[in-house]
N, C-alpha and C positions, 0 to 999 in steps of 0.2 A: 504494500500500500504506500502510497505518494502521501507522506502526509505533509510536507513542504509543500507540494503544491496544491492541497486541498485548501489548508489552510489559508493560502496567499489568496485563493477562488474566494473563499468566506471573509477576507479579508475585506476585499475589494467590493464584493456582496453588500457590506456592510455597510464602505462609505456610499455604494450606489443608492441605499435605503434611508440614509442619512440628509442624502439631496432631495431625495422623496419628499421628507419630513419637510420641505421646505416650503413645501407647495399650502397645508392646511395651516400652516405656519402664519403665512401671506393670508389665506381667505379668513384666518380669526382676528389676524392687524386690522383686513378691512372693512369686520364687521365689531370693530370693538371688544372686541370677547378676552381682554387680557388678562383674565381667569385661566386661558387654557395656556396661555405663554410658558409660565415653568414646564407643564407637561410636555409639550414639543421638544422648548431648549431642554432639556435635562435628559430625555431620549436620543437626541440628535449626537450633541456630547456623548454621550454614553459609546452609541455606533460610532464616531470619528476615532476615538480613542482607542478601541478595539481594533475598528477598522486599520489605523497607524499601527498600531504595532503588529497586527500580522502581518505587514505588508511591507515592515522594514526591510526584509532582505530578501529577493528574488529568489526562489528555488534554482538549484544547477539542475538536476531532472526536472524539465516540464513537460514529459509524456503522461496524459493519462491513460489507462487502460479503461475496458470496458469496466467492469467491477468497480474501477476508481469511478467513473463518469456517472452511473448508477446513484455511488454511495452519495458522492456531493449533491448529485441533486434532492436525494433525501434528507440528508444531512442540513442541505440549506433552507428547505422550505419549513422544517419544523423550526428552527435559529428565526428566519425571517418573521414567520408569523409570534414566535415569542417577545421578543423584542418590537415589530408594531403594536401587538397588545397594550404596550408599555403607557402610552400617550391616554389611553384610555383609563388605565388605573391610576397614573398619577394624578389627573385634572378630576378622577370620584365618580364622572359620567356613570362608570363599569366599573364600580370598586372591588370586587372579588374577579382574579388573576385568572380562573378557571372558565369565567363566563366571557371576561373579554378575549381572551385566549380561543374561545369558542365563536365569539363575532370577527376576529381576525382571520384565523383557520378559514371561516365561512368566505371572507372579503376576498384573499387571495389565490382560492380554489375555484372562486367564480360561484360558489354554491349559493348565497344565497338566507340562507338559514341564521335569523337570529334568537336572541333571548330578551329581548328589548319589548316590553308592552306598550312601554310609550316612545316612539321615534320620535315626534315633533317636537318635543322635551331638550333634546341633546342638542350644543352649541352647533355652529354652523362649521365653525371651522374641524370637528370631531365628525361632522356630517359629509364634508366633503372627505377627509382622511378614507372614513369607513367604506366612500362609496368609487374611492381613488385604486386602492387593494384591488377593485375588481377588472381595471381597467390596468393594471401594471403585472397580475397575475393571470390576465386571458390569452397573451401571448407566451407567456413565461418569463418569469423574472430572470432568470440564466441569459435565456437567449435576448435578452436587453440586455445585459453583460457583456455578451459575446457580441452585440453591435456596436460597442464601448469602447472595448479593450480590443486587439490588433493578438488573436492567437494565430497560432500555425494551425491547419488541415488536423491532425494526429491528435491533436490535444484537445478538441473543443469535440470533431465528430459523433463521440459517445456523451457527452455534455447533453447534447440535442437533440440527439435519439432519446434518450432519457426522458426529457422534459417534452417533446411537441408529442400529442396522444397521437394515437390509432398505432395500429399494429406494422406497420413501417412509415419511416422518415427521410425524403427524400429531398436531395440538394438541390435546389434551383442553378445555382451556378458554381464555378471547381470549387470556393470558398466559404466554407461555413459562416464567417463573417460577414459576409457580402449576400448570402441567403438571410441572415439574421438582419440587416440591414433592410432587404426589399421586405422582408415579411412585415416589419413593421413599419415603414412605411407608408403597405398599402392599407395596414392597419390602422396608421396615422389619419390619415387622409378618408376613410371610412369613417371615422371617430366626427372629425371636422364636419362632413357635411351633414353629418344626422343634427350634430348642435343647431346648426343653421338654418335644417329644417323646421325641430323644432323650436326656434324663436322666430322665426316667419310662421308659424301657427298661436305665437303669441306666449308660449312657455316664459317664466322668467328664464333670466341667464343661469344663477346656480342652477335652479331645476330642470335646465337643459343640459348642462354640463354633468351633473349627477345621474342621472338617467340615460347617456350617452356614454358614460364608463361603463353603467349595468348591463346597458345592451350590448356593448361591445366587447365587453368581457364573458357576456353570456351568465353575469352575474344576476343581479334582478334584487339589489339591495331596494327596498323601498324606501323613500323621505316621507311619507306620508304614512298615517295607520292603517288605509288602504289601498298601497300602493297606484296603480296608473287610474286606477275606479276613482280616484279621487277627482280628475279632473272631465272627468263622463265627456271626452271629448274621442268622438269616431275620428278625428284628423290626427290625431296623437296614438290612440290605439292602431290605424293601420298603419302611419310611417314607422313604431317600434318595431309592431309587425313582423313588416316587412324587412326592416333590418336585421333584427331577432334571425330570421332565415338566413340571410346576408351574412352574417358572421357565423351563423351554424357551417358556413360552405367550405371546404377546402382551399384556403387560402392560395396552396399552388395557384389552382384554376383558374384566381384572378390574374396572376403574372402570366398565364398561356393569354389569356384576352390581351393583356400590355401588349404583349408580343405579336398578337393576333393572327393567333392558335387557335380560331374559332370550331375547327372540327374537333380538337382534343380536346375540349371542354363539353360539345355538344353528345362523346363519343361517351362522355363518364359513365360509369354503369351504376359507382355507390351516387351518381348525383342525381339519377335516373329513380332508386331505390327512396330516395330521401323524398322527394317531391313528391312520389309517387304515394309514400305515403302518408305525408303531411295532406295531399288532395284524400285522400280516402279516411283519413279521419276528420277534416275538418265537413267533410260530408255528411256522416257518419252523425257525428254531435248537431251538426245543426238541423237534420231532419228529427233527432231523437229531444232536443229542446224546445221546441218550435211553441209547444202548448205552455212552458215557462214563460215566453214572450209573445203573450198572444197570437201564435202563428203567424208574425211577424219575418219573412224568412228574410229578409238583411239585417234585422236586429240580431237574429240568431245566427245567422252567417259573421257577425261581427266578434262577435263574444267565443264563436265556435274557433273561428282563425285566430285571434290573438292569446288564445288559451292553449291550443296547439302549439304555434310559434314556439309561447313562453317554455313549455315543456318538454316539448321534442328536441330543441336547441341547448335545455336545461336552464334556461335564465331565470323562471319562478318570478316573472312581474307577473300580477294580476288585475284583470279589469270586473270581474266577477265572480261572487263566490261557488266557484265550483263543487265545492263542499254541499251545496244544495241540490246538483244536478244531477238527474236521473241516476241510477248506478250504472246502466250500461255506459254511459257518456265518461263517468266516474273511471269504471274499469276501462277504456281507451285512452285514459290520460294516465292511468295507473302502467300501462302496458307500452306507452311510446316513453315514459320516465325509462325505461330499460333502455330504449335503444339509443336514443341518445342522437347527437348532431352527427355531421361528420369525420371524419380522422383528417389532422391537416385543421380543424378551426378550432375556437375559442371554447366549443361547448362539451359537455364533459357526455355521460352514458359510457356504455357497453361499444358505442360508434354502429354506426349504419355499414358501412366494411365488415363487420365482424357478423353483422345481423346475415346481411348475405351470403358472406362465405359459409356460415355454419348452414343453413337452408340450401343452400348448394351441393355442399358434403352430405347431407343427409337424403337428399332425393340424389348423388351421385349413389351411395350405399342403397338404398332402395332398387336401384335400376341394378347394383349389381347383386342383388339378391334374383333378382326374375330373371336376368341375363349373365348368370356367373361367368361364361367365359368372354363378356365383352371386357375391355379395356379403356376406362374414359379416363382423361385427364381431365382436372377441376383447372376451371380457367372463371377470370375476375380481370376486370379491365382489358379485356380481350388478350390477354396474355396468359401463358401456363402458371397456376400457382406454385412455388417450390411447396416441398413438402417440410420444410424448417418452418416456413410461414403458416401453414398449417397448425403443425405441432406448437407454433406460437400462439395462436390462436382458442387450443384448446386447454392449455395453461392458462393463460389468461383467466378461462370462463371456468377452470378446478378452482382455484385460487380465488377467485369472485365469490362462489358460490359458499366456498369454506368460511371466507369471511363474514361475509351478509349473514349466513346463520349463526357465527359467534357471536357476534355484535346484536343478534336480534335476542339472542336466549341473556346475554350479560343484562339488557335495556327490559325483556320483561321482568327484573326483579322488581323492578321501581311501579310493578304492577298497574299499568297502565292497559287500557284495552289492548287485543293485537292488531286493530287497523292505525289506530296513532305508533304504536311499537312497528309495526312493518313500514307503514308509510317512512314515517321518520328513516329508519335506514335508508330505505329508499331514494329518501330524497336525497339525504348527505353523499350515499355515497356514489349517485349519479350527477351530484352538484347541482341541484333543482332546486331543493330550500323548502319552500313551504310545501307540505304534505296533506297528510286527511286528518280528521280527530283534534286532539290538541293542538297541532302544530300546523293546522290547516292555513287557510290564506287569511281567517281572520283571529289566528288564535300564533302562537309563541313558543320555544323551545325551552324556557324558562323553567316550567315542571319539572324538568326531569331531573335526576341527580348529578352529583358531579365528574360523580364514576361513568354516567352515561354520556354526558357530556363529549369528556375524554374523549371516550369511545367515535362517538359521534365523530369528531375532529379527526381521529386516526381515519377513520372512514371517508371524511371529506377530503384530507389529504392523500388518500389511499386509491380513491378513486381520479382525482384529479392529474396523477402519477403515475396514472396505470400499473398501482398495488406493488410491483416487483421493485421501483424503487425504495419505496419505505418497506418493506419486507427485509432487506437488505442488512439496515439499520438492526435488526435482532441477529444476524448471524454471525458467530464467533471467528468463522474461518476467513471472514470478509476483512477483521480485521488486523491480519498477520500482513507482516512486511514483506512477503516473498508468497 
């Protein structure tokens, strides 16, 4: 293990989160709130400090290996969200270290999920921080690192892999840097024009800047105690929408468009999968709500699409309480929380990639059950699957399933019904946020205990890291020098 250059990574981590801190820093000066000023400075310092001294002395090894790239990134994301927590317990917002620890976890996995009953309560500048997390951990905080700092090819590659979800990580161009560079970017520039949309629909600025991280992180912090229902405006619900999808998408597929690559974008198969079933559920709920909104069916096409959006993508903004609607409508919004956006974007799930190939695999098995001596190759994006991708694949979804039932048997102690205990997982560890029961769109994570909590967080980090990296984090053998 490199632990010279792990540390120099976390180093560096640190002061980048440091500069973060500067930004809610600025929106508390300019709303007078200098109540929350020690909180800031006194975290900020903290990270500089740190930050300086891992980073006095350059490492002479600066190869990482995979296992090295894996471990930092779990390594970093738990450090990260410990130390944002910090602003929150010092300024009393979130005086207990476990529940703010649990709204950070939430902010920079993009999940979603808090413990907060009253949001409109907390300073502005504490508001922007919470809703900042989701827009600086939707692309990955690493790979903002790695757009920063100037690594070699060898050293960063497993970095990246690590941290951008779906089940493979592909370079845009020879340099991992310069991928991390376009990626956000376009990320940038996505970010931009939602703001602008909505303050030409008349949003204030913070509330468009707040809800423009959420979307764009695929986050879905609410500033409101009812999230986007607050402002019952149909031009705000479709442009989220609409975004919401937009950033659910394979990032790549914007840079083929740059390029204008327009048939390798139209050729996608998981982009084909995604839409296809985002139309078939928002189908689906709007025929099946229709008598909730007096069979109204753009009322219920409105409410059906931006409830989808939020869920499929995993961002968990809400314009209605779902919690009220039909169970069949219920179980479709329960059932696309699995699947999740796609691999390559912001939004967390199981990914729309993995949905297909396992459906693929399994009507290939099928057919070779009636046709034993045929011979098929599994093929996804019109190319031959390897069979390492495969077996990656089905790891994945061991390792998924092992967890979601520890985490759900540890959260029934605190004896809560099993739709709030299943949801709950659910949500954390697909990064969705609000659930069914307790923790629903009008109800809070606050109930549960601290142990669950925890738990909850390992799940939100777990899922947003696609599990193998913090899995990592427990193995002994991971951390010998050779």
């Amino acid at each position: 293990m490199n632990y010279a250059m792990i540390f120099y990574l976390i180093g560096n981590l640190f002061k980048v989160e440091a500069g973060l801190l500067l930004l809610p820093l600025l929106v508390a000066a300019i709303y007078g709130e200098s109540a929350t000023y020690p909180a800031f400075a006194l975290t900020i310092l903290l990270l500089l400090l740190l930050g300086v001294l891992l980073t006095l002395r350059q490492p002479k090894d600066r190869l990482l290996r995979p296992r090295e790239g894996f471990f930092i990134v779990g390594l970093s994301w738990v450090l990260l969200s410990a130390f944002g927590a910090l602003p929150f317990v010092f300024s009393g917002e979130i005086p207990s270290f476990v529940d703010a620890f649990f709204e950070t976890v939430s902010g920079f996995t993009t999940t979603g999920a808090s413990i907060l009953t009253d949001v409109e309560a907390m300073s502005q500048g504490m508001l922007f921080w919470r809703s900042f997390t989701h827009w600086v951990g939707g692309m990955g905080v690493l790979v903002f690192v790695l757009a920063i700092l100037p690594r070699s090819e060898a050293k960063t590659l497993y970095v990246m892999k690590a941290e951008v979800p779906g089940p493979t990580c592909d370079k845009l161009v020879a340099k991992v840097r310069n991928t991390a560079l376009i990626l956000y970017g376009i990320y940038l520039v996505m970010t931009l024009i939602l703001i602008l949309l909505l303050l030409l629909g008349g949003m204030p600025l913070l509330d468009s800047l707040l809800h423009a991280f959420g979307t764009a992180g695929t986050g879905g912090f609410g500033i409101k105690s009812n999230s986007v229902e607050f402002y019952n405006s149909p031009y705000f619900e479709g442009v989220i929408g609409v975004f919401m999808i937009l950033f659910g998408t394979n990032f790549n597929l914007y840079y083929y468009l740059l390029l204008g690559n327009f048939a390798k974008v139209f050729k996608s198969e998981e982009l084909r999968w995604y839409l296809g079933i985002i139309a078939a559920a928002v189908g689906m709920i709007t025929i099946n709500i229709l008598p909730l909104y007096g069979y109204n069916p753009l009322r219920s096409f409105r409410y059906a699409f931006f409830q989808v959006s939020s869920i499929i993508t995993t961002t968990g903004f809400t314009s209605a309480d779902y919690g009220s609607w039909p169970v069949f409508s219920q179980a479709i919004l329960i059932m696309i929380m699995f699947f999740g956006a796609m691999a390559g974007s912001t939004g967390g799930g199981i990914k729309i990639s993995r949905v297909a190939i396992l459906c693929k695999n399994a009507l290939r098995s099928l057919r070779s059950m009636v046709f034993p001596r045929s011979v098929r190759t599994l093929r996804f994006e019109g190319k031959p699957l390897e069979h390492s991708a495969l077996d990656g694949v089905h790891c994945f979804l061991t390792a998924y399933i092992i967890l979601f039932l520890g985490s759900l048997l540890v959260l029934s102690v605190d004896q809560f019904d099993h739709v709030s205990n299943l949801t709950a997982v659910a949500a954390c560890f697909n990064n969705i946020g609000p659930a069914l029961g307790i923790c629903g769109p009008v109800g809070s994570y606050a109930p549960f205990s601290d142990l669950s909590k925890l738990v909850l967080s390992f799940d939100m980090l777990a899922g947003r890291l696609e599990i193998f990296p913090l899995l990592m984090l427990f193995m002994p053998s991971v951390y010998r020098r050779r």
